[in-house]
Each structure stands twice: as C-alpha cells, then as structure tokens.
N, C-alpha and C positions, 0 to 999 in steps of 0.2 A: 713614167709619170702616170700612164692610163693606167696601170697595173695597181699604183697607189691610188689612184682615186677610186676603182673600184672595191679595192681594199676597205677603204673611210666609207664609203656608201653602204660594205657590208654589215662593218662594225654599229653604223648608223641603225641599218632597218634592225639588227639585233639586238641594237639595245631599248629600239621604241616598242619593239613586243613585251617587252619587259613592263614597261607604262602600263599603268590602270590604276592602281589601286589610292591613289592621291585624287583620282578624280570624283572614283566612287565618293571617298570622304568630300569633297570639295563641293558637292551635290547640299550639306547643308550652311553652304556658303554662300547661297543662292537662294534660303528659302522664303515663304510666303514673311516671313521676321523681318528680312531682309530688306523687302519689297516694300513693308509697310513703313519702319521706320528709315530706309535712306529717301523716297519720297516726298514724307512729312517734312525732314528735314533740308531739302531743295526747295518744298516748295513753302515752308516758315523761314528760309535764312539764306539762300540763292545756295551761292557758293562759298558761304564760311566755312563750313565744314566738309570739306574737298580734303583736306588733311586729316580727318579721321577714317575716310576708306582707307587711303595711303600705309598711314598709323596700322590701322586692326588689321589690314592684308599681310603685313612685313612681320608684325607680332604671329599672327595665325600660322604662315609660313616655317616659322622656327618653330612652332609649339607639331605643326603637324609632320617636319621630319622629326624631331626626336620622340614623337610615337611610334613613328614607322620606325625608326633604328630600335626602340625598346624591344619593337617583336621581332625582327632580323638578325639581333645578337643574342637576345634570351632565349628565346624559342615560348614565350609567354605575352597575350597581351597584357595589358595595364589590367584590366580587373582581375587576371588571371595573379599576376604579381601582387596587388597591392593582397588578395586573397593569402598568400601563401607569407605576406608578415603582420597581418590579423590576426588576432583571438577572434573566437567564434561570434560573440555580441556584436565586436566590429563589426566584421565580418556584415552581418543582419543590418546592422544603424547603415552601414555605408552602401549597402544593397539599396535600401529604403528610400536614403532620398535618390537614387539611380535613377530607383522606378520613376517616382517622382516626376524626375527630369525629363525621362524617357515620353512619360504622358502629356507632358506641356508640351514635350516638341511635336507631340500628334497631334496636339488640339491645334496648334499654330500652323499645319500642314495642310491637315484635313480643312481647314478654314480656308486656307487659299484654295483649294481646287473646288470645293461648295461656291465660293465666289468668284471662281472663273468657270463655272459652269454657269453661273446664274448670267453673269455677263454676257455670255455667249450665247444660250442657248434659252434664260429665263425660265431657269429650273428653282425651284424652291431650296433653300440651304442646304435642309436633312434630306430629299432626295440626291444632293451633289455631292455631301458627304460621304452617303453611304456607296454615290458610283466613284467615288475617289477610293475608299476604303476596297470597292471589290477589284479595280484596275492595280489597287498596289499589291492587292493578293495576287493578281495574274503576274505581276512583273517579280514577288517574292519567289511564287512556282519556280522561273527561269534559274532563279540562284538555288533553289532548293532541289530543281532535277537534273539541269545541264551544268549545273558548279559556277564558281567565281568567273569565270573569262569570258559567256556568254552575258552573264549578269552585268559586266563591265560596260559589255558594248551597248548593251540596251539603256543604261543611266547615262553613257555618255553620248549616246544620240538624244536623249532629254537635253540634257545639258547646252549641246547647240543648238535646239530648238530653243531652249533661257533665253541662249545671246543672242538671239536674231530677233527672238520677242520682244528683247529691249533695249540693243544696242539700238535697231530701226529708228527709233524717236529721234537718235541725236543725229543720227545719219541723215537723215527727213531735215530737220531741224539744227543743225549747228550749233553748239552753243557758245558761249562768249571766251575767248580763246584769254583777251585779259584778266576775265574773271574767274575761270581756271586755276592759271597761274597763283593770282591772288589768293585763292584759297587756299592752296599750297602753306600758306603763313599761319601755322597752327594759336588760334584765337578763340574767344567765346563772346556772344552777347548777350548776358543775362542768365539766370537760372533753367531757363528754357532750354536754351541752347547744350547746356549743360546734359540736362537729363536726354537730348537726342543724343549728343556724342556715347552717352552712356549707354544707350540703346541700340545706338548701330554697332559699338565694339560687344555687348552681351550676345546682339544677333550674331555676329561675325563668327565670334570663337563660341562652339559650341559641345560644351561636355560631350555628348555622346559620339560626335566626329572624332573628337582627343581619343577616347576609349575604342572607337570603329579601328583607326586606321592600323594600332597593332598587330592588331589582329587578320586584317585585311594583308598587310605587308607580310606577315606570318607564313599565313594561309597561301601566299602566291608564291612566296620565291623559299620557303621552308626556311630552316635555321641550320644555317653554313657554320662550318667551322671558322676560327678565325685563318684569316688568309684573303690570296687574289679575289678568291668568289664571293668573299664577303665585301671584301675591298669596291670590289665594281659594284657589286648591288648597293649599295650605299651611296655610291655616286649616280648610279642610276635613276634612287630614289629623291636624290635630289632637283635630278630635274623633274622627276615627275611631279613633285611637293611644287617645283619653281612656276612648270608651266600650268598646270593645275590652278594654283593662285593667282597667276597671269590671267587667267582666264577670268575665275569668280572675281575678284578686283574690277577687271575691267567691266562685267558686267553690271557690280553693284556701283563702279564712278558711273555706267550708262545712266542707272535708277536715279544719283541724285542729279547730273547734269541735264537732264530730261525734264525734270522736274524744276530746279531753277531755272532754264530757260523758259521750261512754257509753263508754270503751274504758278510760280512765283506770283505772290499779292492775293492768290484767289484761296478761295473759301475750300480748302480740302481735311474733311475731315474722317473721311476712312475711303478704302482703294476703288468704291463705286464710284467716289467723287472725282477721283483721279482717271479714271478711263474714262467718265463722262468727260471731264477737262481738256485730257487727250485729245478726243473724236472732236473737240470743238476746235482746238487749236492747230492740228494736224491732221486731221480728216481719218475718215472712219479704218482706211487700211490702218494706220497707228494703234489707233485705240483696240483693233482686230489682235496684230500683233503682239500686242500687251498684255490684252487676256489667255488669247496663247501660251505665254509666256509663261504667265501668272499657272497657269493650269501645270504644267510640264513640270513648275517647280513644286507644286503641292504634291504630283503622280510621284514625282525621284523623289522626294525628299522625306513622303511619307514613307517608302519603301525602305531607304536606306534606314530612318530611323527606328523603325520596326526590328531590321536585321542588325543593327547596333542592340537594341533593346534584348534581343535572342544572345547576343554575343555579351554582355552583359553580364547576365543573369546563369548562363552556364559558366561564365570565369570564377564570380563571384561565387556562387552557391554551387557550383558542379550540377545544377540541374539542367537537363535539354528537354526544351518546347517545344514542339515544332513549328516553324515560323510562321506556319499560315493560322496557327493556335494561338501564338504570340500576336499577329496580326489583331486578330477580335478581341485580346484583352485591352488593347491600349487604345483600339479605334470607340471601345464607349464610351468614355468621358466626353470624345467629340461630337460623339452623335447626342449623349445626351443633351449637353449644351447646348449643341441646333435647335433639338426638340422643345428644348427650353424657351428659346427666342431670345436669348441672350445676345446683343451686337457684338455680329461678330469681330467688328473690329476692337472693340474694348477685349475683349476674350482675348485677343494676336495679343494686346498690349499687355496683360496679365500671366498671359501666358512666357513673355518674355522675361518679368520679375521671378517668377517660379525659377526656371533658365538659370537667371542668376544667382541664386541660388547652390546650384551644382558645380558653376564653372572653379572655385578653390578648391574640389574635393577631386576635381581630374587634373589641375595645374600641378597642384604640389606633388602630391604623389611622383606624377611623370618626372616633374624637373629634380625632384628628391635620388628617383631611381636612376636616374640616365647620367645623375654625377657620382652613382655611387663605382669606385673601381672594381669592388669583389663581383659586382654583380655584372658587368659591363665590360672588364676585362682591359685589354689595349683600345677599343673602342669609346671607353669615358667620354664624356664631355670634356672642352679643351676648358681652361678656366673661364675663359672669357664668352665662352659659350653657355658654361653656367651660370654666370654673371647676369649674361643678358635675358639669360632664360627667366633668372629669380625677380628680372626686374620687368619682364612681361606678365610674370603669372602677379606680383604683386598691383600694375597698373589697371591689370584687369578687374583683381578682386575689388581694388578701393571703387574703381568706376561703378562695376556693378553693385555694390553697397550702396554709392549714391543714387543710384538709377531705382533701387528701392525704397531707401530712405525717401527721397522726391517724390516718387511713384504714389508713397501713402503719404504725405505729407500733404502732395500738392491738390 
C-alpha cells in the first residue's frame, strides 16, 4: 500500500514538471482587457453576467488545448501551419492583420501598468508606459537567455500576484452567494448588456494566446511520435489547459463579483474610478491590492504578448527578431498614444474592437486543422469535439462582430 502511494506521488510530481505552458498562455486571460471590461460590467449589471465568465472560460479551455495538441502532434505552431497552406499574398494579408492584433494587445497592456503605476506611485501615463515597456524587456531577457522554463516561473509568479490582487476584494468583502447563483442563468438586459458580454468573451479568447500556446507546447515537450509519450503529454496538457483556466476564470469571476458587490450603482467610468471606489468601500489595503494586481497583469501580459508577436511573425514569414527588437516595435503605438493624451480607457476599449477583429482568423484555421486526419493522424479531433469546437469559434466571431458593430454604432 505505501509502495503504491509513493508510486502515484512519483507519477504525480512527474507529471506537474511537465506543467507550464497553459499558464504562460493563460497570462492573457487575465489582462488589463480583462479588468476593465468584467468590472464595468459588475459594476453596470451586478451579477447578470456571471454566466459569461463561466461561457468564455469553458469556450477558451477547448480552443487552448487543441492549440497545444496542433503543436504536440504536428511538430508546427498555428502560424507555422496555416504558412505552409498559403500562397505567398496570404501569407502577407494574414501576417498583417496578426500584426495588427499583436499592437492592440500592447496598447491594451502597456495601458494597464501606466495606470497602475499612476495609481500607485502618481507617475504620469507615458513615464509608466515606458517603465512597463522596459520591466517587459527584462522579463523577455529571462525567456530569451535562460529558455522556456525559467520564463515560466517568472509569469507564473505574476500570475499569483493577479489572484491575490483581486481575489482579495471578495475575500474582504463576500459577495451575494444568491446572486451568484442567479447569474449562473444566462440572460441580458438591454443593448448594453449585450455589447459587455461581447467584450468580456473578445477580452477572454485572445488571438495571440490561440497562436502562443502551439508553439509554447512545441517548444516544451518537442514533437513525439505517435504513441505512450504522445499519449501522456496530451493528457498532461490537459490538465495544464484545465487548471490554468481554473485559475484565470476564477480570477476574472473575482473582477466581476468585486465589482457587483461593491461598485454596483456607482459612477465607474474607467479603472481610476474603480480603485478610487475600491479604497472607499473596502479600505485602502484593497484598493492597494488591486493596483498590484492591475500592474502584474500589464508586466506578464505585455511580455507574453510581445513573445507571441516574435512567434508569430517567424511562423508566418520565416523571419526572426529578436524579441527585445520585437519588443520596441509594438511598444510605440503605446507610448505614442500616452504621449498623445488620449483616455486611456477609451484606448483599452478600442483597443479591444481591433482584438476582434483577429479572433476568426486564429479560430478557424485551428479548429479547420486539428479536424483535419492527414494532418493530425490518430490524434484528429473526435466529432464531437469538432462539433463543439466549430460552434465556439462561430459564437465568438458573431459576438465579436456585435461588439463592433455596437462599438461604432453606439
């Protein structure tokens, strides 16, 4: 009996070495996007939309193992793949809006840690920006001189620094366990309502994670033959996918039930308003917390986005940057727009339409290739797994269409 327990203990720590690379990706599942729209929407509609974190974590989950499976059984991530059945114009157009993508998810990055310096410390935007932008260079360094597994540890100690920044609130504060529940019952109230759910599922599922994580899963556990070793690593990477998402989920239900308990009815119109709310309703350690928080996720997320953006652009075009190169192209459009004096919350919210943008040009491809057999082998998707895949990547594109549509409409 002790002989088999310590057996399952060994099996255990063996296969949690294995862990990392869902988490890396799971870094923009948590970012400053994130923050601002589950928030706004606590604190415009309490707990209606408690069923859309639910919704986009469950969807995000399945779309981020069959990125990790595309690179564990092809030995290619997503850009690398979708490159290889392009013609060369493709090729360029689908590079293009990448970039694109790539740049919103800085603007949207580099914004939250400018305004969680500014909270903290009463630093001016574009000097916060520019110390987010040099802190994500020092944390690219670690991936670019010591490899993937340092790089791991260092996003996922950000990472628990996220949830303690914002789980705190509810902990502090409890929030309504009936109203919870209640929210559970997927509903809407009005157009409004609408265009958040559309915001937090665009924040949620975010192109460049889809295209990070194959490559990520690649790079860590190489490209097994088919067999036992594939067999496990796949199972492995599902719990990493599982508990990964556990994680960022519970983080982003902390950001809206935080805000429906304490924010609700009051005047919150971008995330100074919301720390100021905080520190009123829960005292200043809270609102401490939260900036914290808010920081931590701007530091990983610009980082990771940066290293997606490198991963990217070498699938796609066979060219390499160096990532601390790659770093300063995509960090100016942030800074310029600090410099500009552009709100930066309007900025986060524009910056999240661009987003959507990108999210049907990483859905389909993935969910196209991961059911294709020649390419996939005995590892295909089961039907029903395509099934379900075709009907994530479809609810996301319609949503993020409306969230545009409404965006410039409204």
């Amino acid at each position: 009996m002790a002989e088999s327990a310590r057996s399952t203990t060994q099996r255990a720590k063996a296969a949690s070495l294995l862990l990392g690379p869902a988490f890396v990706a799971a870094i923009a599942y948590v970012d400053p996007g994130n923050v601002a729209s589950n928030i706004s929407a606590g604190a415009q509609f309490g707990y209606l939309l408690v069923w859309v974190i639910v919704m986009a974590n469950v969807m995000a989950g399945l779309v981020q193992f069959l990125s990790a499976k595309l690179g564990l059984v092809t030995g290619m991530s997503l850009p690398e793949a979708v490159r290889d059945k392009a013609s060369r114009p493709v090729r360029l157009a689908y590079w293009g809006q990448a970039e694109t993508v790539a740049m919103a998810t800085d603007l949207a990055e580099v914004m939250g840690g400018a305004i969680a310096l500014n909270l903290l410390f009463g630093l001016p935007l574009l000097v916060g920006g520019v110390i987010t932008g040099v802190v994500s260079m020092g944390l690219l360094l670690v991936q670019d001189r010591g490899g993937q597994k340092p790089f791991e540890r260092v996003i996922i100690g950000l990472l628990a620094i996220i949830a303690v920044g914002f789980v705190a609130s509810v902990v502090i504060s409890p929030p309504s366990a009936a109203g919870t529940i209640g929210g559970l019952l997927p509903k809407f109230d009005g157009t409004e309502s609408v265009l958040l759910a559309a915001a937090m599922i665009g924040a949620t599922v975010m192109p460049h994670a889809v295209y990070l994580h194959s490559g990520l899963a690649r790079d860590r556990h190489g490209h097994p033959e088919a067999g036992p070793l594939r067999t496990r690593l796949l199972r492995v990477t599902r719990y990493d996918v599982g508990i990964a998402m556990v994680l960022a989920g519970t983080v982003n239900m902390a950001m809206l039930l935080m805000a429906a308990n304490t924010l609700r009815g009051k005047e919150i119109e971008t995330l100074e308003d919301a720390h100021a709310a905080v520190g009123d309703a829960l005292g200043p350690i809270a609102a401490l917390l939260l900036a914290i928080g808010l920081l931590a996720s701007g530091l990983a997320s610009t980082s990771v986005g940066a290293y997606a953006g490198a991963m990217i652009m070498q699938g796609l075009l066979r060219r390499h940057i160096p990532l601390l190169v790659r770093r300063v192209i995509t960090l100016v459009p942030a800074l310029a727009i600090l410099a500009a004096g552009i709100d930066p919350t309007r900025a986060l919210i524009i910056s999240q339409v661009v987003l959507s943008f990108g999210i049907p040009f990483a859905l389909i491809p993935l969910v196209r290739f991961t059911s294709d057999r020649a390419l996939m082998g005995a590892d295909v998707n089961h039907r029903v797994t395509t099934a379900l895949a075709w009907l994530v990547a479809a609810i996301i594109s319609v949503l993020n269409v409306a969230l545009i549509y409404l965006t410039i409409t409204g």
